[in-house]
PyMOL Python script that loads the backbone (N, CA, C, O; Angstrom):
from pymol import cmd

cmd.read_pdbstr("""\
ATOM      1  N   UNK A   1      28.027  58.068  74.549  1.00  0.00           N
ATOM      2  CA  UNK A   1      27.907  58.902  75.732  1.00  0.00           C
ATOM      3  C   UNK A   1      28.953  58.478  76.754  1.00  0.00           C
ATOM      4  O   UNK A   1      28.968  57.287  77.062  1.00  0.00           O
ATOM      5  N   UNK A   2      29.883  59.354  77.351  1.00  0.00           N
ATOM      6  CA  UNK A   2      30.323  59.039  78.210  1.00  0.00           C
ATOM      7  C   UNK A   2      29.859  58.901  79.916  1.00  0.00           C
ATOM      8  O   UNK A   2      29.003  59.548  80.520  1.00  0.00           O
ATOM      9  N   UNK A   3      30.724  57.861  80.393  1.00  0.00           N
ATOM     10  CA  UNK A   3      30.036  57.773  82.343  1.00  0.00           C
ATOM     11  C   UNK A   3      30.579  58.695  82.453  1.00  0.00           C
ATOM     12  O   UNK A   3      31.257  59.317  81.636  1.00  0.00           O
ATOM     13  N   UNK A   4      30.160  59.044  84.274  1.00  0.00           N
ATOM     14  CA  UNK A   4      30.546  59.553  85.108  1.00  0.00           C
ATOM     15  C   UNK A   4      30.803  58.632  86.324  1.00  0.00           C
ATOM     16  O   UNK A   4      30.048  57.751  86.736  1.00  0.00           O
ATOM     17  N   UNK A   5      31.819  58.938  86.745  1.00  0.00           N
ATOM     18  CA  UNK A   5      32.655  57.854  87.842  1.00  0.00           C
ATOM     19  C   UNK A   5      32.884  58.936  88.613  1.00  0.00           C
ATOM     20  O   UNK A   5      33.780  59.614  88.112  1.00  0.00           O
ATOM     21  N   UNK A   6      32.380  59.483  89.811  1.00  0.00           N
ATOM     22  CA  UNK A   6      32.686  59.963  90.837  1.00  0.00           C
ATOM     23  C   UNK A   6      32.026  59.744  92.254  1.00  0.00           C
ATOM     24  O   UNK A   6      30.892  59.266  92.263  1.00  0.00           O
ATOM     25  N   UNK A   7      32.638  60.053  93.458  1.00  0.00           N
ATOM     26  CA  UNK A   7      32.091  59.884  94.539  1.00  0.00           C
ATOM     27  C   UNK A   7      32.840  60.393  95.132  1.00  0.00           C
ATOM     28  O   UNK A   7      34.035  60.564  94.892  1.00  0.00           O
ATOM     29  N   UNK A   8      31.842  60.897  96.533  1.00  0.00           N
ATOM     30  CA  UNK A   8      31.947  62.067  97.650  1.00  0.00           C
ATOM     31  C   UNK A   8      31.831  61.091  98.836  1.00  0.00           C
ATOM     32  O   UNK A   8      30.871  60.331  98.710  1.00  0.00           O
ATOM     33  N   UNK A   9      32.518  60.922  99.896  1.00  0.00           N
ATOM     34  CA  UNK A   9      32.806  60.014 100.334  1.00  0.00           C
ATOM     35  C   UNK A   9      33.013  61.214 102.414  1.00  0.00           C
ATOM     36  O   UNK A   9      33.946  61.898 102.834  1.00  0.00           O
ATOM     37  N   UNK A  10      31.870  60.922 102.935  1.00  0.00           N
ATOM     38  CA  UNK A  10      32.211  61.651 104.758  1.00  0.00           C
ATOM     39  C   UNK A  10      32.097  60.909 105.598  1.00  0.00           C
ATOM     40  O   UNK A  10      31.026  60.347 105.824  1.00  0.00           O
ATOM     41  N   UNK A  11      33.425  60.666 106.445  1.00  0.00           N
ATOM     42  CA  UNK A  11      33.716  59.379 107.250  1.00  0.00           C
ATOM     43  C   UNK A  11      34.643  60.209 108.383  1.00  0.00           C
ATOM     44  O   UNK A  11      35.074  61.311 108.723  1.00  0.00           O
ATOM     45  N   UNK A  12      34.605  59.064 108.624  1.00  0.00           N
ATOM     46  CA  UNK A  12      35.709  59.361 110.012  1.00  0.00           C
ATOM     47  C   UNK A  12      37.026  58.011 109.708  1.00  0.00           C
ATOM     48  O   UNK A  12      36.769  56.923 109.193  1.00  0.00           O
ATOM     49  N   UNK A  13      38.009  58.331 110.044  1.00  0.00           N
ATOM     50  CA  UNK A  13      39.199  57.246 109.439  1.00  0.00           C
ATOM     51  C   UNK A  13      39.367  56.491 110.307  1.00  0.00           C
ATOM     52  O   UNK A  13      39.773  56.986 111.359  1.00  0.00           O
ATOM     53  N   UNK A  14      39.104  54.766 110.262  1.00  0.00           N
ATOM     54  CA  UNK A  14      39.534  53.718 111.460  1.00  0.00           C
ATOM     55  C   UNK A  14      40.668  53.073 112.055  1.00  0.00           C
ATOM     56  O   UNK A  14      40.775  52.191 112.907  1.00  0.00           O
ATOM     57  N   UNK A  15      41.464  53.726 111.403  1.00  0.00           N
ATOM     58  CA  UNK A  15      43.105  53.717 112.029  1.00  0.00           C
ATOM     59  C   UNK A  15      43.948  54.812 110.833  1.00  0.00           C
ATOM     60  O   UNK A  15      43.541  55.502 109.898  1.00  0.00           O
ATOM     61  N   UNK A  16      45.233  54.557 111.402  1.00  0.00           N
ATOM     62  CA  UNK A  16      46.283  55.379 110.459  1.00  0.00           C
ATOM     63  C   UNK A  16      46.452  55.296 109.721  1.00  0.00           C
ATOM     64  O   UNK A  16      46.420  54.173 109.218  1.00  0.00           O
ATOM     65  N   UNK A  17      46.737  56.249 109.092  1.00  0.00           N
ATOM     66  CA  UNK A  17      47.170  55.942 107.104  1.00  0.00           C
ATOM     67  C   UNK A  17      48.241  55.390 106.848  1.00  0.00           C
ATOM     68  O   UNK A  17      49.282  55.959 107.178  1.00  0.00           O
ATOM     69  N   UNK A  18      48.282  53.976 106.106  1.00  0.00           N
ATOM     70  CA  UNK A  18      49.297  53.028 105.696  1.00  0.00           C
ATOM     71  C   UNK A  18      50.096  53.884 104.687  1.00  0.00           C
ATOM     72  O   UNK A  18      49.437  54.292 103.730  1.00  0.00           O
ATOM     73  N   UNK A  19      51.282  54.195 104.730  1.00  0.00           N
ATOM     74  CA  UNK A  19      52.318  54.307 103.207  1.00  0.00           C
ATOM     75  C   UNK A  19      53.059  53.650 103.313  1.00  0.00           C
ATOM     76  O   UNK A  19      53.633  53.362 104.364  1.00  0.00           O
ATOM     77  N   UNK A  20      53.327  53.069 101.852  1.00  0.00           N
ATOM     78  CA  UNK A  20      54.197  52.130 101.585  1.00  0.00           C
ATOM     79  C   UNK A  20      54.284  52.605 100.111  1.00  0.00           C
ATOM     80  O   UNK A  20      53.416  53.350  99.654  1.00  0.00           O
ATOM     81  N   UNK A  21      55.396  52.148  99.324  1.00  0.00           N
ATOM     82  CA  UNK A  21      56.414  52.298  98.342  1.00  0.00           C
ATOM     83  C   UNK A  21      56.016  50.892  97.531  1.00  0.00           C
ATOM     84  O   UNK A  21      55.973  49.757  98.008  1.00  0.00           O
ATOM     85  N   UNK A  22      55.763  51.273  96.283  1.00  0.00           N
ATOM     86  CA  UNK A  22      55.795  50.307  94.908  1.00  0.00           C
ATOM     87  C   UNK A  22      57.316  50.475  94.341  1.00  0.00           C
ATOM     88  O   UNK A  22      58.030  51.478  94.373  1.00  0.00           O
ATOM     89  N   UNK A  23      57.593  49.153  93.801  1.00  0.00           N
ATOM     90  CA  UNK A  23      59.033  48.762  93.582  1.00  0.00           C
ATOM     91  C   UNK A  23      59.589  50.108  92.625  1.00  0.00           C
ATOM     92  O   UNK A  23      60.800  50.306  92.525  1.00  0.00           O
ATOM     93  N   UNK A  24      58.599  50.995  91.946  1.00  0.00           N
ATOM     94  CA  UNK A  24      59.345  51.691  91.404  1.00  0.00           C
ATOM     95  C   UNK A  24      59.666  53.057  91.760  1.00  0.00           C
ATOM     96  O   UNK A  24      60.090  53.918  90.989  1.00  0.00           O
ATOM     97  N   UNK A  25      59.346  53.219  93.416  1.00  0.00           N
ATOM     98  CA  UNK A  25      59.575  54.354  94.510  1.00  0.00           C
ATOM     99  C   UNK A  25      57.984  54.951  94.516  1.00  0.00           C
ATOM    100  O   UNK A  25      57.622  55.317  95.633  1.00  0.00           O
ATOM    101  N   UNK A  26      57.369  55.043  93.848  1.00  0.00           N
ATOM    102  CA  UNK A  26      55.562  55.600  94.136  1.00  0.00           C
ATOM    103  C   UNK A  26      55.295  55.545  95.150  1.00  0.00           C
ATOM    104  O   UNK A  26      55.434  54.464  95.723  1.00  0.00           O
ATOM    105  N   UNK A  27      54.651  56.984  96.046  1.00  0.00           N
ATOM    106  CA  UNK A  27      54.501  56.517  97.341  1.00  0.00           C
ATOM    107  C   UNK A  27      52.764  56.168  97.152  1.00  0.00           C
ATOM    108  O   UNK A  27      52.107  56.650  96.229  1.00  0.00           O
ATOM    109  N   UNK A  28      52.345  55.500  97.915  1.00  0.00           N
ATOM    110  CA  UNK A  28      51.032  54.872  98.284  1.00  0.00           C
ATOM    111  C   UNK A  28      50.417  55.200  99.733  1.00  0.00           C
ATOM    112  O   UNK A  28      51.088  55.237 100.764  1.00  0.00           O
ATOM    113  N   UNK A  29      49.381  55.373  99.670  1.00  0.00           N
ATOM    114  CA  UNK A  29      49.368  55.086 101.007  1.00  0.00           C
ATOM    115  C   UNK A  29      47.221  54.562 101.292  1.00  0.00           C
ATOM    116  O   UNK A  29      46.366  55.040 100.546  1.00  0.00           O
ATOM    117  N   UNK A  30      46.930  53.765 102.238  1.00  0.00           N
ATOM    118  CA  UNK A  30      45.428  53.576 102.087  1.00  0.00           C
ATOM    119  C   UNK A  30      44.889  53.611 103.775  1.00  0.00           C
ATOM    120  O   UNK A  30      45.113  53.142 104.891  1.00  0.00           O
ATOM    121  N   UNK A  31      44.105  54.447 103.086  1.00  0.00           N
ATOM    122  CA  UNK A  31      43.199  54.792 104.581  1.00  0.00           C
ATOM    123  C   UNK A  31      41.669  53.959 104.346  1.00  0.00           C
ATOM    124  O   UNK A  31      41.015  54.000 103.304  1.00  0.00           O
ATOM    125  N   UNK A  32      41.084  52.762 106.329  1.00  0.00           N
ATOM    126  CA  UNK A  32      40.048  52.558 106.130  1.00  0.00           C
ATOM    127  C   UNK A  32      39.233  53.870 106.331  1.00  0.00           C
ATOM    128  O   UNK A  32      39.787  54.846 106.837  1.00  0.00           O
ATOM    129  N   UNK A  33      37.691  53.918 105.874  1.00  0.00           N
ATOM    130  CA  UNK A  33      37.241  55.250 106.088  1.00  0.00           C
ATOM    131  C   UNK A  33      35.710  54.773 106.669  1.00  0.00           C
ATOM    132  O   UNK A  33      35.201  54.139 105.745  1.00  0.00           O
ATOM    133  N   UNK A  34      35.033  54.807 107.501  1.00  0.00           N
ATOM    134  CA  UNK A  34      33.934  54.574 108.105  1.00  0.00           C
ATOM    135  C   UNK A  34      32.805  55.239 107.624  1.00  0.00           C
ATOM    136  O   UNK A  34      32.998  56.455 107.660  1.00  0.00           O
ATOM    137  N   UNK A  35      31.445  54.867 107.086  1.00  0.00           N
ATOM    138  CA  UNK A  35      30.307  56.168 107.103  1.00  0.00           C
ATOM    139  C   UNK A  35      29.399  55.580 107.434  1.00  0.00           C
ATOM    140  O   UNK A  35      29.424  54.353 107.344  1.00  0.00           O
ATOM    141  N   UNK A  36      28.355  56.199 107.898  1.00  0.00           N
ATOM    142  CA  UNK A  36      27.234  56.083 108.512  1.00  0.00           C
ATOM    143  C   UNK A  36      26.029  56.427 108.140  1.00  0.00           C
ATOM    144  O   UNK A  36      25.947  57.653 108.075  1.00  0.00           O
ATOM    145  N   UNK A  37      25.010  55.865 107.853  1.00  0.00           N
ATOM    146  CA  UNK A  37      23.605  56.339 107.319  1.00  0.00           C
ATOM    147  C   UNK A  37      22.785  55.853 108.379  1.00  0.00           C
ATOM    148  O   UNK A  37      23.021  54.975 109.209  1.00  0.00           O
ATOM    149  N   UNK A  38      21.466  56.797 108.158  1.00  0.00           N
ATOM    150  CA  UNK A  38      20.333  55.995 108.858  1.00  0.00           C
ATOM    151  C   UNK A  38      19.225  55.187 108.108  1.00  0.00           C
ATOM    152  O   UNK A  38      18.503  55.680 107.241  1.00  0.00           O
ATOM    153  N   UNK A  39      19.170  53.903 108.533  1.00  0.00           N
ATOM    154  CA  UNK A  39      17.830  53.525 107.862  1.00  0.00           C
ATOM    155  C   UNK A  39      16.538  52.937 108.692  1.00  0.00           C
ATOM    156  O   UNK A  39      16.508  51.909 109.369  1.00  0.00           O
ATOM    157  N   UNK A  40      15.620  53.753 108.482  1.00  0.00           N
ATOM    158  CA  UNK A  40      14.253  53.362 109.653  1.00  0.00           C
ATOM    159  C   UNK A  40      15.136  54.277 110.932  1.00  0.00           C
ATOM    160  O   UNK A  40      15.524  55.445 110.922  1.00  0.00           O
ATOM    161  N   UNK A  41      15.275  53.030 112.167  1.00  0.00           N
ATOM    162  CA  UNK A  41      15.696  53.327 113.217  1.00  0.00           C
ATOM    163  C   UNK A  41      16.936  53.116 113.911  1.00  0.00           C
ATOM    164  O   UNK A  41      17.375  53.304 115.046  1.00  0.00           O
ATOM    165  N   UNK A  42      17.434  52.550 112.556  1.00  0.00           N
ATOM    166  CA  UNK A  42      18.902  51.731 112.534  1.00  0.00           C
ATOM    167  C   UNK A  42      20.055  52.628 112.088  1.00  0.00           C
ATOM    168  O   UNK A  42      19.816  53.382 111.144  1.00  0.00           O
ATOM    169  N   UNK A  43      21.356  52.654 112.671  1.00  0.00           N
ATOM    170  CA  UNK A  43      22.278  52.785 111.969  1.00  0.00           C
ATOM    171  C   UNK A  43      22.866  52.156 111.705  1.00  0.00           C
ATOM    172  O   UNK A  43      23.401  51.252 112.347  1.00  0.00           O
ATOM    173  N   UNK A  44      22.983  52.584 110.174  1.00  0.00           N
ATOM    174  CA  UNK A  44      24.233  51.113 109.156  1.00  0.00           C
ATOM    175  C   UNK A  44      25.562  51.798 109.185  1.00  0.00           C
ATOM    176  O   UNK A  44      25.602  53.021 109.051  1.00  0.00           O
ATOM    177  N   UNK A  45      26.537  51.170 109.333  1.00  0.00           N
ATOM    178  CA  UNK A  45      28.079  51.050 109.144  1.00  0.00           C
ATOM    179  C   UNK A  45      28.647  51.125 107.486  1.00  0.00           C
ATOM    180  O   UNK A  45      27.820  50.562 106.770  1.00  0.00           O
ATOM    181  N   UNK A  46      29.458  51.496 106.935  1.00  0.00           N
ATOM    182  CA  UNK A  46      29.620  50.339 105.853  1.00  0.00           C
ATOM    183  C   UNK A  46      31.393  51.001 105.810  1.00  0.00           C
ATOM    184  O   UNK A  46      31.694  52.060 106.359  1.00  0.00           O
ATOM    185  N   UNK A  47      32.404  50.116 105.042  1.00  0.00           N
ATOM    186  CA  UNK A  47      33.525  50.452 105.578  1.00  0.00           C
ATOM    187  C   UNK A  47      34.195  50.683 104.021  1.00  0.00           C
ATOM    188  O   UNK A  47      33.698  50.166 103.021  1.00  0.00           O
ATOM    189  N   UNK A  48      35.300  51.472 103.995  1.00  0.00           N
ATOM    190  CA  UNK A  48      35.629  51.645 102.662  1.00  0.00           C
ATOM    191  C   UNK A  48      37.387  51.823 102.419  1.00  0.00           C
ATOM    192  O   UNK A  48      38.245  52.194 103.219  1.00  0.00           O
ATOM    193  N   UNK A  49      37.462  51.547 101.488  1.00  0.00           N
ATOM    194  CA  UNK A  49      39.120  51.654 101.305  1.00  0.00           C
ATOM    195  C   UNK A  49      39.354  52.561 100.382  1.00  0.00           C
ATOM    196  O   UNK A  49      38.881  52.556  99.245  1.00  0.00           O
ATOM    197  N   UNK A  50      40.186  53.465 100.907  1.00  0.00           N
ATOM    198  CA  UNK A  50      40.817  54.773 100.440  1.00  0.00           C
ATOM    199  C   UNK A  50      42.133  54.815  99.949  1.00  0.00           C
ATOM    200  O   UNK A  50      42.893  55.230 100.824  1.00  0.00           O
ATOM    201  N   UNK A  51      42.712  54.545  98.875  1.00  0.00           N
ATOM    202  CA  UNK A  51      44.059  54.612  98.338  1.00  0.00           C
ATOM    203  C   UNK A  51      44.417  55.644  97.209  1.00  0.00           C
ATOM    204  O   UNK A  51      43.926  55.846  96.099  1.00  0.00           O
ATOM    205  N   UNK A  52      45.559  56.280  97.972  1.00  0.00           N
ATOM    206  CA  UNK A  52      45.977  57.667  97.588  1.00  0.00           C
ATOM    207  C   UNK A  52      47.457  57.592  96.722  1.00  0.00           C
ATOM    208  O   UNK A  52      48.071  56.566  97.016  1.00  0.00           O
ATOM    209  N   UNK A  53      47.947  58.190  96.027  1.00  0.00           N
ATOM    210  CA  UNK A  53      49.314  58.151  95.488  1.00  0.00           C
ATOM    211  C   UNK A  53      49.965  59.429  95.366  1.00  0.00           C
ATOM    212  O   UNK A  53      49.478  60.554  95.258  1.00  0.00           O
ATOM    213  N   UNK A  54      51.666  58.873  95.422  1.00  0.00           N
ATOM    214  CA  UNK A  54      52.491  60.302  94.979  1.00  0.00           C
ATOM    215  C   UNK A  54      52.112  61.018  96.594  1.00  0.00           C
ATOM    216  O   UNK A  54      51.874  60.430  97.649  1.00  0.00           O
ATOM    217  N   UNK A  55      52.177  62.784  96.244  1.00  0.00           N
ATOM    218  CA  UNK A  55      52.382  63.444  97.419  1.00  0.00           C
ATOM    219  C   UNK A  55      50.884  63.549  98.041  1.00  0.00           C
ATOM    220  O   UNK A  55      50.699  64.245  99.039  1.00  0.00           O
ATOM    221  N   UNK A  56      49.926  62.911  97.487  1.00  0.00           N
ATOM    222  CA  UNK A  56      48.865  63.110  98.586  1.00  0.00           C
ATOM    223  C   UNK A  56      48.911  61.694  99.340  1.00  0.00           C
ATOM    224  O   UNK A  56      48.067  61.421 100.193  1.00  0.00           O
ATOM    225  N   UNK A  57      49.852  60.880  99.015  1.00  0.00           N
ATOM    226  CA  UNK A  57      50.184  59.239  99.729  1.00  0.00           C
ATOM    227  C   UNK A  57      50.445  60.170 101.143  1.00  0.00           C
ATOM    228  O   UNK A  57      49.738  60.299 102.142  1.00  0.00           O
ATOM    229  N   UNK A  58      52.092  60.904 100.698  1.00  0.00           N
ATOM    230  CA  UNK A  58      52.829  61.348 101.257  1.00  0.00           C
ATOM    231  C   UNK A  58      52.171  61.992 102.737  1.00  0.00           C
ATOM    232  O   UNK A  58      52.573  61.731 103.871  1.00  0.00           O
ATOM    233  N   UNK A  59      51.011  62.931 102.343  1.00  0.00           N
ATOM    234  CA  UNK A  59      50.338  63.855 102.888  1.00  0.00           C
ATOM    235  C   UNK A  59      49.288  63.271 103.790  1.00  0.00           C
ATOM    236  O   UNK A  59      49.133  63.684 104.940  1.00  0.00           O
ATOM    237  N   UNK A  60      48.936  62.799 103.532  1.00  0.00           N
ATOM    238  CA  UNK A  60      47.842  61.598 104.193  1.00  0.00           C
ATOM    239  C   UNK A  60      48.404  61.045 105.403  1.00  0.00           C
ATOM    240  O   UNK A  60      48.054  61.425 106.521  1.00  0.00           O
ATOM    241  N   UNK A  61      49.571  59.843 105.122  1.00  0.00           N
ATOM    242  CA  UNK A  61      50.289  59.463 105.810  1.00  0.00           C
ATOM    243  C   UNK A  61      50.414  60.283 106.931  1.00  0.00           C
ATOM    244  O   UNK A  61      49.969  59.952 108.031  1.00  0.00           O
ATOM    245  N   UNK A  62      51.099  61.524 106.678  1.00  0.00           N
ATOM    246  CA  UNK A  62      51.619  62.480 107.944  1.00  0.00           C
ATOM    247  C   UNK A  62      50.488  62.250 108.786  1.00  0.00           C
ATOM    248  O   UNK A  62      50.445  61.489 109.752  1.00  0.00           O
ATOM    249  N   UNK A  63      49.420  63.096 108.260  1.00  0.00           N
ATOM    250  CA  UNK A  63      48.066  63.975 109.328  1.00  0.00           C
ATOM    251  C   UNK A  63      46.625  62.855 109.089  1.00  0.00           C
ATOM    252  O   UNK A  63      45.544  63.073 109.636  1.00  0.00           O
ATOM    253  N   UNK A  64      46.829  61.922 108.373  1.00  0.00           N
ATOM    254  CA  UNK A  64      45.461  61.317 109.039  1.00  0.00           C
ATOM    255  C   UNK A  64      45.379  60.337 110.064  1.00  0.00           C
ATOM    256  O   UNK A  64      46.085  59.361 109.811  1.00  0.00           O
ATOM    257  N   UNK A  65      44.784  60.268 111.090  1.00  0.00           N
ATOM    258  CA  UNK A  65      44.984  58.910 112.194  1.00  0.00           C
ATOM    259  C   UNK A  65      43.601  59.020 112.527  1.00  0.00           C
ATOM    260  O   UNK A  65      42.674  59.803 112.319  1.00  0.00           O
ATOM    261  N   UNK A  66      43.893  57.480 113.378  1.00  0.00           N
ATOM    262  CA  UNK A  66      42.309  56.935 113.380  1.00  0.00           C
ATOM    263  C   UNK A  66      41.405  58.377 114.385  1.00  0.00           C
ATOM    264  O   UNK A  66      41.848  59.180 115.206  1.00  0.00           O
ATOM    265  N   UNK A  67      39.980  58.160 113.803  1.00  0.00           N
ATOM    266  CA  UNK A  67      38.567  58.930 114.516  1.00  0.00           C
ATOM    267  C   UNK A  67      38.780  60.023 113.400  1.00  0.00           C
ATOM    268  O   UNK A  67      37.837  60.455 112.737  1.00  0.00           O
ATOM    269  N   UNK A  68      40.228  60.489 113.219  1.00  0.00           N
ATOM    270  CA  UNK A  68      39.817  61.898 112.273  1.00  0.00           C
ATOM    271  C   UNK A  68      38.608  61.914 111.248  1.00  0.00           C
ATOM    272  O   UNK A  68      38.373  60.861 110.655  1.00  0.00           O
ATOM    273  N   UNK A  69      37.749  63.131 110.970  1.00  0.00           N
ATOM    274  CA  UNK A  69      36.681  63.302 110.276  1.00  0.00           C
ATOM    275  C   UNK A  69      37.645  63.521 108.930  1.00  0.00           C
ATOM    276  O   UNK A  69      38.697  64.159 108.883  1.00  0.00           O
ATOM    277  N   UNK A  70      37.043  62.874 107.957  1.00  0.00           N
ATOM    278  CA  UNK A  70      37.824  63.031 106.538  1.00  0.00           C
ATOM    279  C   UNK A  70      36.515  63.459 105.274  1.00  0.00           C
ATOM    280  O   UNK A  70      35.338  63.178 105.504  1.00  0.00           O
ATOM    281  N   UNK A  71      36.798  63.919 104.414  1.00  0.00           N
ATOM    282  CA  UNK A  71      35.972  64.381 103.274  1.00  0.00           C
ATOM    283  C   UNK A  71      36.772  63.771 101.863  1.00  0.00           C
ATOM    284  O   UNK A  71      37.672  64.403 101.310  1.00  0.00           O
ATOM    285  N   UNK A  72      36.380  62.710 101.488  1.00  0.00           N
ATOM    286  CA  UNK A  72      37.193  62.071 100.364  1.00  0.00           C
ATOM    287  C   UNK A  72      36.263  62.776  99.041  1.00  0.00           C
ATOM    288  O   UNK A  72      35.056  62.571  99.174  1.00  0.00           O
ATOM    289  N   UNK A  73      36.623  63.512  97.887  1.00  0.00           N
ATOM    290  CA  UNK A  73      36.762  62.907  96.588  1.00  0.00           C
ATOM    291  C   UNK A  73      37.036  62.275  95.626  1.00  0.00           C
ATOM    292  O   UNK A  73      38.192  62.546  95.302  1.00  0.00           O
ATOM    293  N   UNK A  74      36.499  61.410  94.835  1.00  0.00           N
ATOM    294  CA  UNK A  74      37.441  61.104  93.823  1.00  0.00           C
ATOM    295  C   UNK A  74      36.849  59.642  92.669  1.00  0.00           C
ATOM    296  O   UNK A  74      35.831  60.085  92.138  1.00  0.00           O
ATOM    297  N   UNK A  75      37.052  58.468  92.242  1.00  0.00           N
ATOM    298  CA  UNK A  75      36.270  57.876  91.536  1.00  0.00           C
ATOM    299  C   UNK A  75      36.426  56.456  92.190  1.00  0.00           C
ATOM    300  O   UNK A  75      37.477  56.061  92.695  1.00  0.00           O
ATOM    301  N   UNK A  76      35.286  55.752  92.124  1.00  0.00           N
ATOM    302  CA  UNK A  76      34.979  54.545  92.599  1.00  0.00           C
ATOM    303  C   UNK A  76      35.615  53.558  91.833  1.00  0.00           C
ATOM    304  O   UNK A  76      35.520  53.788  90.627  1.00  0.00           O
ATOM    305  N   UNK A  77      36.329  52.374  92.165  1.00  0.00           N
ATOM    306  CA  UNK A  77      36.928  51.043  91.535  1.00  0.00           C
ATOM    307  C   UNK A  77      36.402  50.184  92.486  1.00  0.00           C
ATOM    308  O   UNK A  77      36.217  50.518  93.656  1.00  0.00           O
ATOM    309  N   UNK A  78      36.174  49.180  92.065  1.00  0.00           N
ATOM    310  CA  UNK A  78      35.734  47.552  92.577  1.00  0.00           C
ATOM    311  C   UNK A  78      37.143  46.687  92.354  1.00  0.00           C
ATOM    312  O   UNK A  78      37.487  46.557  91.179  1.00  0.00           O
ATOM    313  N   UNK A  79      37.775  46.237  93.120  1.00  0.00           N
ATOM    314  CA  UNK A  79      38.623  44.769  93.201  1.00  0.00           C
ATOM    315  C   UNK A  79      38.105  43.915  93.790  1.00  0.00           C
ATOM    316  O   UNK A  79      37.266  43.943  94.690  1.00  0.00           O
ATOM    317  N   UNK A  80      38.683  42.982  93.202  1.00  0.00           N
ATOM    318  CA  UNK A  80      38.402  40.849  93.562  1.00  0.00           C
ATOM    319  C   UNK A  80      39.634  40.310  93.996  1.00  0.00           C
ATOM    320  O   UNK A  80      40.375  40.037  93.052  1.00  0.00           O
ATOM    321  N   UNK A  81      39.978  40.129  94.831  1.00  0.00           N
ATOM    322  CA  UNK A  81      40.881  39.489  95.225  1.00  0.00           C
ATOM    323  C   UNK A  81      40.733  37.441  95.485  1.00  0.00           C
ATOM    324  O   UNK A  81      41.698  36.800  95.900  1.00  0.00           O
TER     325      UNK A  81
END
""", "prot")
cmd.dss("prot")
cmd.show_as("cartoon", "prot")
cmd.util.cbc("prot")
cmd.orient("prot")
């Protein structure tokens, strides 16, 4: 059986969208992305990293800056640094 790896992701962006270039010209670019739930009486935070490639690096870069409301698709990865 195969997974499913996707996620829908509604935030608001906490600064500007980084692009930067991999040695072999790829554009990149990573947006933090903020969301918010309620639990009980609390609101939780939780913060997420958004990295885009090629012309939606490109595209991003231009028009996203921080507070903008953003609607991410796309599939979840875990790194360890």
């Amino acid at each position: 059986m195969r997974g499913v790896n996707k996620v829908i992701l509604i935030g608001n962006a906490t600064r500007d969208a980084e692009l930067r270039h991999t040695q072999t010209g790829k554009a990149v670019s990573s947006i933090r992305l903020a969301t918010n739930r309620q639990v009980k009486s609390e609101e939780e935070t939780q913060f997420h990293t958004v990295v885009c490639w090629d012309r939606l690096a490109e595209t991003t870069a231009e028009y996203v800056k921080k507070g903008d409301p953003l609607y991410v698709e796309g599939r979840l990865q875990y790194r360890s640094f």
